[in-house]
N, C-alpha and C positions, 0 to 999 in steps of 0.2 A: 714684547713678542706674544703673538698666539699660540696657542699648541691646543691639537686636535688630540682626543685622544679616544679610538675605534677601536674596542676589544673582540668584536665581533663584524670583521667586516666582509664583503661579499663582491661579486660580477654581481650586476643587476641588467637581466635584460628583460624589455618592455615588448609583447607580443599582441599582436591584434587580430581577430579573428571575426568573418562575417556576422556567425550568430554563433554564442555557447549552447551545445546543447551537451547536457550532460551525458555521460557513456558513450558518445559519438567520436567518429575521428575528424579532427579539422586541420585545414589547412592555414597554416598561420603567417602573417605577414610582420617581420621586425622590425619595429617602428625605432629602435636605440637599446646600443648597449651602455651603459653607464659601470665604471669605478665607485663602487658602494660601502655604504655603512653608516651611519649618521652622522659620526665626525669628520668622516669624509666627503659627505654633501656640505658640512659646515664649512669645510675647507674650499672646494670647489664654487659656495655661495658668494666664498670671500674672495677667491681670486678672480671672478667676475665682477666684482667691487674694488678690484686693484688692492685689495690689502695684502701683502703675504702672510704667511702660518705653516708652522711645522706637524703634520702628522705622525702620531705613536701609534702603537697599538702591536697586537699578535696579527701573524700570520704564518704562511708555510705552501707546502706543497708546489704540485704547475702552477695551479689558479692564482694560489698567492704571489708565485714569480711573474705569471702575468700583471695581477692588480700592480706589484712595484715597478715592474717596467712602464704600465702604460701612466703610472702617477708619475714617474722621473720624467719621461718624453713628455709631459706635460705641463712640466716646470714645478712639482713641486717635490719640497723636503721633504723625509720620508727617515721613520726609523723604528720598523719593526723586530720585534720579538720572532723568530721563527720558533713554531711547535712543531716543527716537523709534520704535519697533517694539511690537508688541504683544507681551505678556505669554504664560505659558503658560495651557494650561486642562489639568487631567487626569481620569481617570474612573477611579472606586471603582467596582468592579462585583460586588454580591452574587448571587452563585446561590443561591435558597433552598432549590434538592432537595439541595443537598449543605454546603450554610456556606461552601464554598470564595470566597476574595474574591481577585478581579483588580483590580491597579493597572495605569492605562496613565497613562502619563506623556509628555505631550511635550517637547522639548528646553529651547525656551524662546530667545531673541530674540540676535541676534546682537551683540558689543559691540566697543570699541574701546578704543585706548587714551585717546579723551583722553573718554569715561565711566570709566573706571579714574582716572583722574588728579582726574575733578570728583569723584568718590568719596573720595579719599584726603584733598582739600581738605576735603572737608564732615567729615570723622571729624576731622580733627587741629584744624576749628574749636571741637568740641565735646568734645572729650578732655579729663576732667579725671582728677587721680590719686584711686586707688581705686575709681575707675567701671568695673561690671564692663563686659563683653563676649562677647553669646552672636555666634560669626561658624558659622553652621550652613547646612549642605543640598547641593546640588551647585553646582558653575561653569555658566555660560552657555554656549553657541558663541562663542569668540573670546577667552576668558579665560584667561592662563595656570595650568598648574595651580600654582605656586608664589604665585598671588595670598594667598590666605588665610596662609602663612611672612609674605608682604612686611605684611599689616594685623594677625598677630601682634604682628608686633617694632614696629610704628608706636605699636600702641596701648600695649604694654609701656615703650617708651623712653620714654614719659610717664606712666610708674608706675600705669596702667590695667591691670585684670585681663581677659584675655584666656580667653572659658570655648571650645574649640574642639568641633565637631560634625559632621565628613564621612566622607569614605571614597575609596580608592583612591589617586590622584597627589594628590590636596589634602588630603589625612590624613599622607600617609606624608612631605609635604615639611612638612607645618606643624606635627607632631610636631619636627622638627629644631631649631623655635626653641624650644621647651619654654615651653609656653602652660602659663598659671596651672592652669588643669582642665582634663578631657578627658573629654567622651561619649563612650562605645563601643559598640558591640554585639560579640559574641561572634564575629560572622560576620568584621566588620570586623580586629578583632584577630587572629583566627590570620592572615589575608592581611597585617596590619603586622609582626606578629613571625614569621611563615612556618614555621608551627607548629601543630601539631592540639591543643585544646582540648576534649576529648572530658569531662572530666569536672571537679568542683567544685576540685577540686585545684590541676586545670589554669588553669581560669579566673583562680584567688585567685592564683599563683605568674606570671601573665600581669600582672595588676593591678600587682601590686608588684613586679615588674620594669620598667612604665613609671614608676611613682612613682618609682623609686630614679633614672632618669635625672636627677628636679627636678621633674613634674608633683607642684602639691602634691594636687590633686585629682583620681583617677582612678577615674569611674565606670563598671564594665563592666557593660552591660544583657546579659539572660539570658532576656527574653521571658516568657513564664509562671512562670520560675522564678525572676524578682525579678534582684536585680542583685546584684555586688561592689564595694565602695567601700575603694578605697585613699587614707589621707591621713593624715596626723600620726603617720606610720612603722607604723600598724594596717593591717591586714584587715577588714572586717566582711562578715556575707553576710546579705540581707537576702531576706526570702523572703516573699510576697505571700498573702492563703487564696485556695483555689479558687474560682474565681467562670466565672460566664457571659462571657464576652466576646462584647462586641459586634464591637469590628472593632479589630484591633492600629494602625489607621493614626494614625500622628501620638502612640503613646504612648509612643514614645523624646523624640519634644519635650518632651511633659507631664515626664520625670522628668527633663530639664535644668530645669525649671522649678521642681521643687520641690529642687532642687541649689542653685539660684542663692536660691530662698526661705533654703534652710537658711543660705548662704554670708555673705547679709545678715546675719542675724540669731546669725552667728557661736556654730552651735551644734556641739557636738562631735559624732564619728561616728556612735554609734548614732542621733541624732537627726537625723542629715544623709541616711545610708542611710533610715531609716524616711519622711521627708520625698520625699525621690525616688521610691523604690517607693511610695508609696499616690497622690502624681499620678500616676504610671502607670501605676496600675492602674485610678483613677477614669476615666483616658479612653480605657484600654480596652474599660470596661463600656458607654461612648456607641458611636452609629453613626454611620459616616463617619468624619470628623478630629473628632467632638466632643471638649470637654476635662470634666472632673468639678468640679460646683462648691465652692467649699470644706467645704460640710456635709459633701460624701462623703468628700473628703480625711482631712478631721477622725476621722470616723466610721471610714476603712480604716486611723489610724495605728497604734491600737492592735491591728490584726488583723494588723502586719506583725510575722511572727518574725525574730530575729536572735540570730546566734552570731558571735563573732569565731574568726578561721582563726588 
């Protein structure tokens, strides 16, 4: 089984606007509301890939009873934490004189310790081994950043696989427990390893420097230039064709998604690399947080190049 787990998740609606200009009023056109958060795109990547997965995480308030109702109307499992507070909301914002696109993101709801605590109950109820573990996106207000290390080692000490997805203090502590995989971006990794990544080299010698720590899976995303996949002591660099994008948001989810597709189905690198980069590139080509349905997946596998480093 999968399980997503969204400690910070949101309404995401995507807004389009003639031209930005700053201090002005505009009239904006909504291009899509999307059910958000990172593990929640993972979730959604997946079930446009026909796999199912259960959703955790906090949540609360209207917004939140919205986010559950329209994730249950939508077929999927769900089993949050209410904090009693409302949820986040954030804004995609397209300028069409220039392509340029603003995210504003709000915080998101303040928490405790004893929602930390019903959290950790509800995961070690449902923990069984070999079930993986997407734990992705940012901390709440009130969240230690060492949470995501402490539900690393929870899920691992019960032979669950642990797939990790953040950045900053909850990347660089929960790197420490040496979680089964690891999502990256390029931006994230030079600030973990504190080191400039300026070229393909760099990346690939980046990769398998976390791998060698014990991540068996280490996938470093590279944005339009596809990603690097360290695992089974390889390199692979997989590289995406040029295409239109629609809007980069949420297509680091999509290619945990097609990570955790490949991880199931116990495929070897080239097929694991190629499996990640074409969901990320299919919900690149959507607008908003859309994800790509599997016809496109299928259709971009074979258009993904790969060379091993």
């Amino acid at each position: 089984m999968i399980f997503t787990v969204t400690l910070n998740p949101s309404l995401d609606r995507t807004l389009s606007v003639t031209e930005l200009q700053p201090g002005r009023i505009h009239k904006a056109r909504l291009l899509r509301s999307d059910l958000g958060g990172k593990g929640i795109n993972v979730s959604r990547a997946l079930h446009a890939l026909g796999i199912p997965s259960r959703i955790l995480g906090f949540s609360g308030g209207r917004t939140g009873s919205a986010l559950s109702e329209g994730l249950l109307a939508d077929g999927y499992r769900i089993a949050f934490v209410d904090t009693g507070s409302e949820i986040r909301q954030n804004v995609t914002l397209v300028d069409e004189s220039s392509g340029l696109i603003t995210k504003i993101n709000e915080q998101g709801p303040m928490i405790g310790e004893q929602h930390i605590a019903m959290l950790e109950e509800l995961i070690d109820h449902l923990l069984e081994p070999e079930d993986m573990w997407a734990i992705c996106g940012s901390l709440p207000p009130g969240a230690p950043t060492e949470l995501y290390a402490k539900l690393i080692h929870q899920v691992q000490g019960k032979k669950g696989r642990a797939f990790l997805d953040a950045s900053g203090l909850p990347l660089k502590e929960g790197v420490t427990t040496i979680p089964f995989a690891l999502k990256i971006n390029s931006e994230e990794a030079a600030e973990l390893l504190g080191q400039c990544l300026d070229s393909e080299s760099d990346v690939c010698q980046a990769a398998q420097g976390i791998h060698n720590t014990g991540v068996q899976y280490v996938l470093l995303t590279r944005g339009a230039q596809g990603a690097v996949l360290a695992m089974n002591g390889e390199i692979v660099v997989a590289t995406p064709p040029a295409n239109t994008a629609s809007s980069p948001v949420g297509a680091g989810d999509a290619t945990l998604a097609g990570l955790l597709w490949a991880v199931q189905d116990q495929c070897d690198s080239i097929t694991t690399a190629r499996r990640a980069v074409a969901c990320g590139t299919a919900a690149a080509m959507q607008p908003g947080t859309g994800v790509g349905e599997r016809a496109l997946v299928q259709d971009l596998l074979a258009q993904i190049q790969i060379k091993r480093y």
